[in-house]
C-alpha positions as CSV (number, residue, x, y, z in Angstrom):
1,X,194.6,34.7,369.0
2,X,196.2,31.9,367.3
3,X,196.2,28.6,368.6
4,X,199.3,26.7,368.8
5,X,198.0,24.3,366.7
6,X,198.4,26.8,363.9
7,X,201.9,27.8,364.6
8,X,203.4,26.0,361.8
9,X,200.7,27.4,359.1
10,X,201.6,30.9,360.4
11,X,201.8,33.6,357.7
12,X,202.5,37.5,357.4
13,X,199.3,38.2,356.6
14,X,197.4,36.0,359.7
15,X,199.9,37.7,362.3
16,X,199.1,41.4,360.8
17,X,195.3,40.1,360.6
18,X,195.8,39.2,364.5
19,X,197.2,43.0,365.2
20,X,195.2,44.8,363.5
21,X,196.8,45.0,360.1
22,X,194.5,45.2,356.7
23,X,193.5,43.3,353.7
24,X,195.9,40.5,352.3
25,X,199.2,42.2,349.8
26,X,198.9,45.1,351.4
27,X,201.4,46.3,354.3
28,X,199.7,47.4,357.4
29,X,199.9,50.9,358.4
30,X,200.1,52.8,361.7
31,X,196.8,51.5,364.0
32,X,194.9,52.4,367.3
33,X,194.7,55.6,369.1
34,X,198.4,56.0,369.8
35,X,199.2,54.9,365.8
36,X,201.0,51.9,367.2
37,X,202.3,49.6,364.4
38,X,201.8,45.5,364.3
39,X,205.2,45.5,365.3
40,X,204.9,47.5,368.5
41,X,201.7,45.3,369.0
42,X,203.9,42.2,368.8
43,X,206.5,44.0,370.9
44,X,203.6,45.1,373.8
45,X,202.7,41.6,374.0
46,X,206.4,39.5,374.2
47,X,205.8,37.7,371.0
48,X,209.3,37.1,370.2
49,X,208.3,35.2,366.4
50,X,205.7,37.7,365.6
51,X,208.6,40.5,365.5
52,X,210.9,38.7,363.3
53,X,208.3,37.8,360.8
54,X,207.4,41.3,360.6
55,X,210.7,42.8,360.4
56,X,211.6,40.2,358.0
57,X,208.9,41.2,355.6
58,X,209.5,45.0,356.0
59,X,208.6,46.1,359.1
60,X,209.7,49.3,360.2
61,X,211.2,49.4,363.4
62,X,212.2,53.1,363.5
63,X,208.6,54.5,363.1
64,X,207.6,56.4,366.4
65,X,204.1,56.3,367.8
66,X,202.0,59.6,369.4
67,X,204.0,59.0,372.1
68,X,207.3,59.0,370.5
69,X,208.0,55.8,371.0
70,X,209.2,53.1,368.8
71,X,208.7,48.4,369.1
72,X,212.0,48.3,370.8
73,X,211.0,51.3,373.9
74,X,207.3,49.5,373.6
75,X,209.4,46.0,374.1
76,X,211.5,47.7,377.0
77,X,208.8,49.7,378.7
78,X,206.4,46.6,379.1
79,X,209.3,43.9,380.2
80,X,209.2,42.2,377.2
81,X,212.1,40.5,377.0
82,X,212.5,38.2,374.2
83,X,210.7,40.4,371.7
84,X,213.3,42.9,372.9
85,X,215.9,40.5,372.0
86,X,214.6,40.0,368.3
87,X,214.3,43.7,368.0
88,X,217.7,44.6,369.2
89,X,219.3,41.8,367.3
90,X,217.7,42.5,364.0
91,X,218.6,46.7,364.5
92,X,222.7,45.7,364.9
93,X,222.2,43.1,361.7
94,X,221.2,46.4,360.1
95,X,224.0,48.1,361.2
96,X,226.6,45.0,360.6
97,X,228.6,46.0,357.2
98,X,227.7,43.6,354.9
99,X,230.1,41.1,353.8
């Protein structure tokens, strides 16, 4: 887990290293026995900055796990609240018509 001491020297590639992600460059595929995603990881545990570096840098919050479900039901299902927030804000950003 990172320390809040490194906060402000977070990258991309430290959170994905934290959740599971692979080598530095590459994008992290699906992960874990359910084929959860470093987003829904971030989601399952509330960490509200995690989500929107990952959907910033091209995190995909539409994929579906075994289950079926995507980061936002993972963020809703486990009372994550302010992840839910980022999630929810960054999906109707998407679906905002750009000006």
């Amino acid at each position: 887990m990172l320390r809040e001491k490194e906060w402000p020297n977070i990258t991309v590639e430290k959170i994905w290293k934290q959740v599971g992600g692979s080598k530095r460059g590459k994008r992290p595929g699906r992960n874990g026995l359910l084929c959860n995603t470093p987003l829904m990881y971030a989601a399952r545990g509330n960490h509200p900055h995690s989500c929107q570096e990952l959907l910033l840098h091209g995190g995909d919050f539409k994929l579906h796990n075994l289950n079926g479900d995507t980061a936002h039901t993972v963020a809703v299902e486990n009372n994550s609240t302010l992840a839910q927030a980022v999630i929810t804000n960054f999906i109707i950003s998407q679906l905002e018509p750009s000006s």
